[in-house]
C-alpha positions as CSV (number, residue, x, y, z in Angstrom):
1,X,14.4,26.8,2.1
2,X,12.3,24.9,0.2
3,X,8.7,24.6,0.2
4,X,6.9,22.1,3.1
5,X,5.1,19.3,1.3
6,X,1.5,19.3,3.4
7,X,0.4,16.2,4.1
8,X,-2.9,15.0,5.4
9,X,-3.2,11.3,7.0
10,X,-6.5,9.2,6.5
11,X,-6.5,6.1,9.0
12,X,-4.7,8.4,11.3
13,X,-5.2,6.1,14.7
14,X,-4.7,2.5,13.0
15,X,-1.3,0.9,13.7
16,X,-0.1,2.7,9.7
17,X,-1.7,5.1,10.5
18,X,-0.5,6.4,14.3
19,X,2.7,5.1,13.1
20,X,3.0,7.7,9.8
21,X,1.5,10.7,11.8
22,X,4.9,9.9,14.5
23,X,7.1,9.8,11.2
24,X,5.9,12.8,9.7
25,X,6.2,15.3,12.5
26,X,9.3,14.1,13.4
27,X,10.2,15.0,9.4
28,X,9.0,18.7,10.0
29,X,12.1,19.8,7.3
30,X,10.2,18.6,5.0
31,X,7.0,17.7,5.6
32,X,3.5,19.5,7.5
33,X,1.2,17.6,8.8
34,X,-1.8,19.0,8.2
35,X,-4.8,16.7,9.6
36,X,-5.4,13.0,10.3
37,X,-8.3,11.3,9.9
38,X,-10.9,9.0,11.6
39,X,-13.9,6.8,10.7
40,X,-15.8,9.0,13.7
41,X,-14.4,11.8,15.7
42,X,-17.0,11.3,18.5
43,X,-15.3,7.2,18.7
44,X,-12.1,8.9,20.0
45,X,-10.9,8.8,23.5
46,X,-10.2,12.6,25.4
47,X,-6.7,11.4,26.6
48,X,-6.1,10.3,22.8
49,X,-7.9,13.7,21.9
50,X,-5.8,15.9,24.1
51,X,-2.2,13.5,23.2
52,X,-2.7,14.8,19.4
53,X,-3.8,17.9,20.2
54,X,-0.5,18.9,22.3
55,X,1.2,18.0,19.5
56,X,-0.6,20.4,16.9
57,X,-2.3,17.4,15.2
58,X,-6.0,18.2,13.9
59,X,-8.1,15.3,14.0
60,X,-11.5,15.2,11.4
61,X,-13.9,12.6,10.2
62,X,-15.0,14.9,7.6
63,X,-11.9,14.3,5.0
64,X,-14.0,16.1,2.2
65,X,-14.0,19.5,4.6
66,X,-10.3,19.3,4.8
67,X,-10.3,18.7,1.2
68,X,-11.8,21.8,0.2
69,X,-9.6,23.9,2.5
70,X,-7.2,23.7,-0.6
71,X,-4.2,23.3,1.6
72,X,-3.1,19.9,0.9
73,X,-0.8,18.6,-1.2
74,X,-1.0,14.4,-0.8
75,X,-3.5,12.2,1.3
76,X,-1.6,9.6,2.9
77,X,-4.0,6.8,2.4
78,X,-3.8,4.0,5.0
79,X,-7.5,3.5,5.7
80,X,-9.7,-0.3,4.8
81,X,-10.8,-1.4,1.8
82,X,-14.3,0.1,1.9
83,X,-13.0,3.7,2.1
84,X,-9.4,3.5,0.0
85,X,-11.2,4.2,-3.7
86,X,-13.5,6.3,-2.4
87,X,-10.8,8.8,-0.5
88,X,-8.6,8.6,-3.1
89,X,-11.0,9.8,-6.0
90,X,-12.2,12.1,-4.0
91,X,-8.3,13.4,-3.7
92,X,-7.8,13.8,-7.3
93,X,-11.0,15.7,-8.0
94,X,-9.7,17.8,-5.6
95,X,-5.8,18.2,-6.6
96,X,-4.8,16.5,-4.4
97,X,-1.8,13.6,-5.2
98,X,-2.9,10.2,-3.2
99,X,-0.2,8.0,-2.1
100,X,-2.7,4.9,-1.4
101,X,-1.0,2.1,1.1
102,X,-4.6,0.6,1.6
103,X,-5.2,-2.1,0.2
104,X,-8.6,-3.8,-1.2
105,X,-8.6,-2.3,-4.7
106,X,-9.7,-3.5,-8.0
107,X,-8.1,-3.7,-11.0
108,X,-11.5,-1.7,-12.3
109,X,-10.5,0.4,-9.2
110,X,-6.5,1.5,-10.2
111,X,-7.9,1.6,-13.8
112,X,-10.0,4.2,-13.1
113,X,-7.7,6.3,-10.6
114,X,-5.5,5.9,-13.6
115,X,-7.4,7.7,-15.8
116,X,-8.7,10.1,-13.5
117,X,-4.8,10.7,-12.4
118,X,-3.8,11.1,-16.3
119,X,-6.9,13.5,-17.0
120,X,-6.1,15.6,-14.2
121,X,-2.2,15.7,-14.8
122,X,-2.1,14.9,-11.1
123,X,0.5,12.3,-9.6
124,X,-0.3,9.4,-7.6
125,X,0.8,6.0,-6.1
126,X,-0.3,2.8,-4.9
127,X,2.0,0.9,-3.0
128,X,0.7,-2.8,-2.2
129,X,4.2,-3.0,0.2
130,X,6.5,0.5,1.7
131,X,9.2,-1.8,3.1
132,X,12.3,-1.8,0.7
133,X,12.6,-5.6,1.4
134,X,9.4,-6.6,0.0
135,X,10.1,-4.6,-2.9
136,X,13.3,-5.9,-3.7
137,X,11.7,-9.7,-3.3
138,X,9.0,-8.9,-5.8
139,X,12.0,-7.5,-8.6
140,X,13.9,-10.7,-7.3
141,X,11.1,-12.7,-8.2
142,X,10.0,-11.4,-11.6
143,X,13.9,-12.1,-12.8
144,X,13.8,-15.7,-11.0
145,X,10.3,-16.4,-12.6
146,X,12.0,-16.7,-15.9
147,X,14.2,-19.7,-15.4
148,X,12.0,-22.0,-12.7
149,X,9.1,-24.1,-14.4
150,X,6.5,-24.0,-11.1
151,X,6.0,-21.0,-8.4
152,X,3.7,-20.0,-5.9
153,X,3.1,-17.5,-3.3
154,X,2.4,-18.2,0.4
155,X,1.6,-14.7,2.2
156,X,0.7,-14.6,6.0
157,X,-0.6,-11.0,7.6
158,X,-2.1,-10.6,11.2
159,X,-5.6,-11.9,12.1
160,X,-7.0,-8.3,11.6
161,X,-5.9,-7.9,8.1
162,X,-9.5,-7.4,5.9
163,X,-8.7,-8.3,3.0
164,X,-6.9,-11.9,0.9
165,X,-4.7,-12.0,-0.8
166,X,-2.3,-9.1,0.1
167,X,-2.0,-6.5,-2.3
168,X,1.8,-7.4,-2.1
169,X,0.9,-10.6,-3.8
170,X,-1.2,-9.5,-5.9
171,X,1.5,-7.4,-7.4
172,X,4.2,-9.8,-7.2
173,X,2.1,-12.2,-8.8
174,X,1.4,-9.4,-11.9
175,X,4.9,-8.7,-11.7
176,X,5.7,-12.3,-12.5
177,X,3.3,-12.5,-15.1
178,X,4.3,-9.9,-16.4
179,X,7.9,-11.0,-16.8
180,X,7.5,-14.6,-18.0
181,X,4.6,-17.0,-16.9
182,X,4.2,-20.3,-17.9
183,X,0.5,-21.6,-18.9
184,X,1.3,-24.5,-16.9
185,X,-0.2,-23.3,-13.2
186,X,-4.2,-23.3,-14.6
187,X,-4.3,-27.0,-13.7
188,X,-4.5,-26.6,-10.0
189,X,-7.9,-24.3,-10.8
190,X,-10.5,-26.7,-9.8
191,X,-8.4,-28.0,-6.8
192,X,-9.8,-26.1,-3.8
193,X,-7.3,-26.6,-1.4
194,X,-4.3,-24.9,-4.0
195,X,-5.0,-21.3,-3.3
196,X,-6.6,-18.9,-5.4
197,X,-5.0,-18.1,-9.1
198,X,-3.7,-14.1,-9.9
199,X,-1.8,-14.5,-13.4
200,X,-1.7,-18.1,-13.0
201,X,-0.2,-18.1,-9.8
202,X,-1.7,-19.6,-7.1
203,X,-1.4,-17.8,-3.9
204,X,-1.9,-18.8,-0.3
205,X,-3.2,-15.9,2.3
206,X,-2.7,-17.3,6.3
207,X,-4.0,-14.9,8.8
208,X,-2.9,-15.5,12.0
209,X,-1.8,-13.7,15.4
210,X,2.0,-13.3,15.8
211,X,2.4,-11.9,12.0
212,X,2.6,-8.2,11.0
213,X,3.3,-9.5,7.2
214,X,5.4,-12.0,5.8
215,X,5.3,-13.5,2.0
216,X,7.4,-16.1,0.6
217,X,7.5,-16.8,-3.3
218,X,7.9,-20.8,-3.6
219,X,9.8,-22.2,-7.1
220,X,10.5,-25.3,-8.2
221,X,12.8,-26.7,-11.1
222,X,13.8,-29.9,-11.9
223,X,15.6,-31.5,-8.7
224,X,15.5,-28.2,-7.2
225,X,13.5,-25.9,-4.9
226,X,14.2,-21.5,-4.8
227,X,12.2,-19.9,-2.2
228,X,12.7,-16.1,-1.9
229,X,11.6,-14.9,1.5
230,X,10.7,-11.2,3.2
231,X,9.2,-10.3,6.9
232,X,7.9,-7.7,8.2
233,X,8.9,-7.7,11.6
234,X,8.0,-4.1,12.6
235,X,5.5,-1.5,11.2
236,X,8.4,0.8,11.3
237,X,10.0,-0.9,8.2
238,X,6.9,0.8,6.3
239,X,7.9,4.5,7.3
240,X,10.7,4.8,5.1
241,X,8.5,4.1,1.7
242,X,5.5,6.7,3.1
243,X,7.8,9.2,3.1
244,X,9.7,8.0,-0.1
245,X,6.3,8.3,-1.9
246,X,5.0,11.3,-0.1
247,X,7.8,12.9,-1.8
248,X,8.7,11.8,-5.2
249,X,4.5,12.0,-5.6
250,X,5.3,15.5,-5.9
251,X,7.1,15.5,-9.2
252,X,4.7,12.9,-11.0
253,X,1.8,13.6,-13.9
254,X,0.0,10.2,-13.9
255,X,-0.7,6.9,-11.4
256,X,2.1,4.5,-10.1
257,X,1.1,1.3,-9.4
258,X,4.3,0.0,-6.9
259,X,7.3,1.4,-5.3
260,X,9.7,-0.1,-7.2
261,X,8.9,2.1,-10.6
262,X,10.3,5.3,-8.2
263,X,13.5,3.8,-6.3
């Protein structure tokens, strides 16, 4: 049988994060969960106290404790943008392989983690989106990008969501760039109601109740509109890619910036 990957949760009673803990103990072939962990331990109900505690959960608000236990193989990073960089610096100082689903970093951020990753021959991933759909809309969009003269991204997230744009955007927006970006989207800078630019691409962050997370990438051609469309109807569509990640983390030397370099 082959080795249990051990697993520690950070943001372990958000809607990600309540949600991952479920997925991973019901993946006991191959995964132990180790610990989750909370902004402050003395915040959390008994009922919810005794409910993970049944079920062999540890709950901490001291991640750096767990840390140096030396029994962890990946942080499951699903915290707010004020804790993500430091958690997951923390990790890799420690050995430890982050798979970050946070979002709220920097490029100075992931260029940093980057080179800490590299130094420390120590895999990692950040993953602005887990659900295969979104991931296969971003791909679709960096091939589409190449033969439409005008696109923009609309992205809509519940009310809660702390940070705009999306990290999705963001990449799908560097993906695009990447691929083929005309210098023709820099007009709309000083006109405040055109979203903000990433790569040239204007982007559009709603935040609204009634959305877990929906994006739409807008083109338009001559006589013609494209618009490529994902939604996320159900946090559960996320589980999938955690424990994707979780996994092939395992076998990497260096940072991964987006699922779609593993699948």
């Amino acid at each position: 049988m082959s080795k249990k990957i051990k697993v520690i949760v950070a943001g372990a009673l958000g809607k990600m994060g309540a949600m991952a803990i479920e997925t991973f103990l019901n993946n006991k072939d191959k995964f132990e969960l180790k610990a989750g962990v909370v902004r402050n331990l003395k915040e959390i109900d008994n009922k919810s106290l005794k409910y993970y505690e049944d079920r062999g959960v540890t709950l901490t608000d001291n991640i750096e404790t767990e840390f140096h236990k030396g029994d962890i193989d990946v942080l499951v990073e699903l915290t707010t943008p004020d804790s993500v960089f430091k958690n997951s610096k923390l990790a890799l100082d420690n050995g430890i392989r982050p798979v970050i689903g946070a979002t709220g970093l920097s490029d100075e951020d992931i260029l940093e983690l980057s080179k800490k990753s590299l130094k420390a021959n120590t895999g990692a991933i950040i993953a602005p989106n887990f659900a295969i759909g979104a991931i296969l809309m971003m791909k679709f969009a960096a091939e589409a990008v190449k033969y439409m003269d005008r696109y923009e991204i609309i992205e809509r997230h519940h009310e809660a969501k702390l940070d705009s744009p999306s990290g999705t955007a963001i990449k799908t927006a560097k993906l695009m760039s990447d691929a083929k970006v005309k210098a023709n989207q820099s007009t709309f800078k000083d006109q405040k109601a055109r979203g903000e630019l990433y790569y040239d691409i204007p982007i559009h962050s709603l935040r609204l109740q009634g959305y877990v997370a929906s994006q739409e990438v807008v083109f338009g051609g001559l006589g013609q509109t494209l618009t490529l469309k994902h939604d996320t109807i159900d946090r559960s569509s996320f589980m999938p890619g955690i424990l994707l990640a979780s996994e092939k983390v395992m076998n990497l030397d260096r940072l991964i910036y987006g699922l779609e370099n593993i699948i």
